[in-house]
C-alpha positions in Angstrom: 0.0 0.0 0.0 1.5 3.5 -1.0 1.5 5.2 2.2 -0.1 9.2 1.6 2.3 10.8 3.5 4.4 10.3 0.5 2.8 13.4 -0.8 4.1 15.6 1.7 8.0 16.0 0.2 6.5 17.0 -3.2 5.6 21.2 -2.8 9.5 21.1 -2.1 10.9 19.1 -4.2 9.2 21.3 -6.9 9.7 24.7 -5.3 13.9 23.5 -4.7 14.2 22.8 -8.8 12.2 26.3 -9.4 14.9 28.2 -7.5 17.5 25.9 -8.8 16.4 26.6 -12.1 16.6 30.5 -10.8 20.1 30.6 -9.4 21.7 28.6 -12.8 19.7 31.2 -14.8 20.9 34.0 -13.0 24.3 32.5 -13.3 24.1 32.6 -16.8 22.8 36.3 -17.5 25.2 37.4 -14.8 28.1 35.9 -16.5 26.9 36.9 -20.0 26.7 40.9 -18.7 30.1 40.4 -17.2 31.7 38.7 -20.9 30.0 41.2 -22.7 31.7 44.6 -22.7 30.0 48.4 -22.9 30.5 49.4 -26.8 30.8 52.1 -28.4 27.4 52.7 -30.6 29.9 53.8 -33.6 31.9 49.9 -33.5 28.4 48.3 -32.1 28.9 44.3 -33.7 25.7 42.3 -34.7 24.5 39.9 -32.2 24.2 40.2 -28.4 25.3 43.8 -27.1 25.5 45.9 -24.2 25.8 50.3 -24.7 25.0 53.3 -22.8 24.0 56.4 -23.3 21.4 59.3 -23.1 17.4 58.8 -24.5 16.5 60.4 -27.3 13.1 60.5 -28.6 12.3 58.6 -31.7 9.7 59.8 -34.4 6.7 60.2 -31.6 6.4 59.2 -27.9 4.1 57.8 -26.2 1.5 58.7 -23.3 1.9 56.8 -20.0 -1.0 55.1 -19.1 -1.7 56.6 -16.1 -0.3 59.8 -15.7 -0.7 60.7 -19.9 3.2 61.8 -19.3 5.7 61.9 -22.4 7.8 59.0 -22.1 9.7 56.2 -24.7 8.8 53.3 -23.2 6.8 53.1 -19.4 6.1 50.0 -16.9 2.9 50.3 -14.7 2.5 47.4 -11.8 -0.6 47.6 -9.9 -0.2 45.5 -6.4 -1.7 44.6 -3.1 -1.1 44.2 0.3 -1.4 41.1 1.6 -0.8 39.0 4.8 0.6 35.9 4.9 0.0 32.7 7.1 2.3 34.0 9.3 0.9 37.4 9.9 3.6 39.1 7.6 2.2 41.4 5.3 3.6 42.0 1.9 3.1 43.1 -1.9 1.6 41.3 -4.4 1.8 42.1 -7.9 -2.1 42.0 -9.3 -1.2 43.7 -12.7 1.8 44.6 -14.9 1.6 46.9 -18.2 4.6 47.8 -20.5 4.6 49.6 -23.6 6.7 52.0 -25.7 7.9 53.2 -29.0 11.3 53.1 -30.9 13.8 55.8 -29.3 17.4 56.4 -29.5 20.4 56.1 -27.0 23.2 58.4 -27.7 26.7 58.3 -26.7 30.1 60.3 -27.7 29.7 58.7 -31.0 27.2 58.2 -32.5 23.3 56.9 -31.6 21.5 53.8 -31.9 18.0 52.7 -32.2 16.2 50.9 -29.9 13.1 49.1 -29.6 11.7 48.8 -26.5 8.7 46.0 -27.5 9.4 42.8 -24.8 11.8 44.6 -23.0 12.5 44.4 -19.3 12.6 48.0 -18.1 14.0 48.8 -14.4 13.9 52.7 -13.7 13.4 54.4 -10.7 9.9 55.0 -9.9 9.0 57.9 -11.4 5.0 58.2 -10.7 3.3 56.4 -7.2 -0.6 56.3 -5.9 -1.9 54.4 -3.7 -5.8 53.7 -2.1 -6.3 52.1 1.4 -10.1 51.8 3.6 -11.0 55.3 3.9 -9.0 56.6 0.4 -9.9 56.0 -3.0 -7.6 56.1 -5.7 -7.4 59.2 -8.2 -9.8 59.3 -11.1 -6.9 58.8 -13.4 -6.2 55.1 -11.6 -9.5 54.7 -11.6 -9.8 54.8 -15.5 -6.8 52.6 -15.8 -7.9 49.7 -13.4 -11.3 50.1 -15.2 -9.6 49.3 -18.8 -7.3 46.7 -17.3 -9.9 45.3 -15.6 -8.4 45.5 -12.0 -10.6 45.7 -8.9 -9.6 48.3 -6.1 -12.5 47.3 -4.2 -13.2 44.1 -2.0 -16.5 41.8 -2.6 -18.2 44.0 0.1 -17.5 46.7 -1.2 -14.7 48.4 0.6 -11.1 49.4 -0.7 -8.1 47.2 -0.6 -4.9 48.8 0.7 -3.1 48.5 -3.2 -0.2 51.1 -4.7 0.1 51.9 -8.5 3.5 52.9 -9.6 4.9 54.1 -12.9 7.9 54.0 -14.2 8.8 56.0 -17.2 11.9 56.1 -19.6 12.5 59.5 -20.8 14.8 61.7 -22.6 17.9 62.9 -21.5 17.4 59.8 -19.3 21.2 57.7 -18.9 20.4 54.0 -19.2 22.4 50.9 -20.0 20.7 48.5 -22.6 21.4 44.7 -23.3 20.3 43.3 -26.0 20.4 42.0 -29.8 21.9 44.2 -32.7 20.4 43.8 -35.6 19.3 45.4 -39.3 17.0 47.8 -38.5 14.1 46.7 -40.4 12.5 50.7 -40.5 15.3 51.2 -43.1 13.8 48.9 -45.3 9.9 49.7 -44.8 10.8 53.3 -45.8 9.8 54.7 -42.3 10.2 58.1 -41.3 13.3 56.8 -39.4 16.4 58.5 -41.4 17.8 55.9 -43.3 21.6 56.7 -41.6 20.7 54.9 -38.8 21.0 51.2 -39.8 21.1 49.1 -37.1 18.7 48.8 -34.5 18.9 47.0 -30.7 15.5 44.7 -30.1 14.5 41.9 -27.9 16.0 39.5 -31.2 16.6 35.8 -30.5 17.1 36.5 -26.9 14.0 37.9 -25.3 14.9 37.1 -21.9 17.7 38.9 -21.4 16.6 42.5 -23.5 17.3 45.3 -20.6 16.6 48.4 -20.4 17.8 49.9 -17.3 19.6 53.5 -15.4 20.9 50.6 -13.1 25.1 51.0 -13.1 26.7 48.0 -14.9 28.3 46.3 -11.3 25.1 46.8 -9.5 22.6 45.0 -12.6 25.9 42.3 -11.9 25.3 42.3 -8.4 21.8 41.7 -8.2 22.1 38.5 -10.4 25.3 37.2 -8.5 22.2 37.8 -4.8 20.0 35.9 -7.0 22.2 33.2 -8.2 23.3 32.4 -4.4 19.8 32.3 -3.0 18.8 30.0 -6.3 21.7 27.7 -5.9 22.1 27.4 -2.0 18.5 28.0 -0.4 16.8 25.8 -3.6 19.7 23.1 -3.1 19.0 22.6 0.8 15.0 22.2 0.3 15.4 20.1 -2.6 17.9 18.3 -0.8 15.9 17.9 2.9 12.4 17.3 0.7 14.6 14.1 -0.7 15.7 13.3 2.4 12.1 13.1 3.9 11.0 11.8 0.8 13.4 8.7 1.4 12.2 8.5 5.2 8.6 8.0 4.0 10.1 5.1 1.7 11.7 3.3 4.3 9.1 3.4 6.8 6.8 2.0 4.3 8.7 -0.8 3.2 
């Protein structure tokens, strides 16, 4: 008879190879920042590059969702506050909107284009609201939940405690971006995009990994070496003591 308590191990055997899976991941984009070197946009080589430089507007920009604010490219995350089993309270990401148009960044020598499409952006928070029990959110969040679709208000009726944050990339903005140099295809279509500007940075073959961020080089390295540590060694001792219990269970059984 297969005794049930076999179940038990399973939640961490799953949740160890999902950080595992995390810290080797992070390993990877961590190492592939630090073996790929900051180029110069005039010597920029096709395939998987990293630059910096100041934002330039493309053609147009666009209007953040929210605020209606000029930007190139904008992330909005909606979240809640939340308490845990445990009496801990924390936020919880309910909703997440990116957009953005082509834009340039500019360096001593020359610029670049850049579309932002599938792009991880990370820039300080430039926009913040927030609702609780007794406050409502602004009109303006109001209209944006309504076309996302988000709820501010409980099934009785009374206001979560949630934030609304956005971040916005704008010009004259200094950012590093990651990602894969290729034709720029706006060249080709005849766009109003002068035709001087022939290559363009995009989310390629390597979606993953397409960054746009004002985070310095060392700290974006950083952050991936904290995440690659708690992947490896906190997903390698639960996977480790759920195999352990998971081999208890077998021998009492049999």
């Amino acid at each position: 008879m297969v005794n049930p308590l076999i179940v038990l191990p399973l939640p961490g055997i799953i949740i160890g190879v999902g950080l595992l899976w995390l810290g080797y991941s992070s390993m990877k984009t961590k190492r592939l920042i630090e073996d790929t070197p900051t180029s110069k946009i005039r010597s920029i080589a096709m395939g998987f590059v990293e630059v910096k430089g100041l934002v330039e507007k493309g053609e147009r920009t666009i209007a953040a969702p929210i605020s209606g604010d000029a930007c190139c490219a904008y992330r909005c995350d909606v979240e809640a506050l939340q308490r845990d089993e445990d009496g801990d309270e924390h936020w919880r990401r309910v909703k997440s909107v990116s957009g953005g148009v082509p834009f340039f960044v500019k360096d001593e020598t020359g610029r670049v284009l850049i579309d932002p499409k599938a792009a991880n952006v990370t820039v300080k928070l430039t926009n913040g609201w927030g609702s609780a029990l007794t406050k409502d959110p602004p009109k303006n969040v109001q209209q944006f939940l309504e076309k996302e679709g988000v709820k501010f208000k409980n099934v009785i009726g009374l206001n979560k405690t949630m934030r609304y944050q956005e971040f916005l990339l704008v010009p004259k903005m200094t950012v590093y971006v990651l990602g894969v140099a290729g034709s720029n295809p706006h060249v080709a279509a005849g766009s109003a995009v002068k035709s001087v500007d022939r290559v363009m940075i995009s989310a390629g073959d390597l979606p993953k990994l397409f960054t746009i961020t004002d985070t310095p080089e060392h700290a974006l390295v950083k952050q991936f070496t904290l995440r690659m540590y708690a992947g490896l060694i906190v997903g390698g001792v639960i996977l480790l003591g759920s195999l352990w219990f998971l081999l208890l269970i077998a021998a009492a059984t049999s």
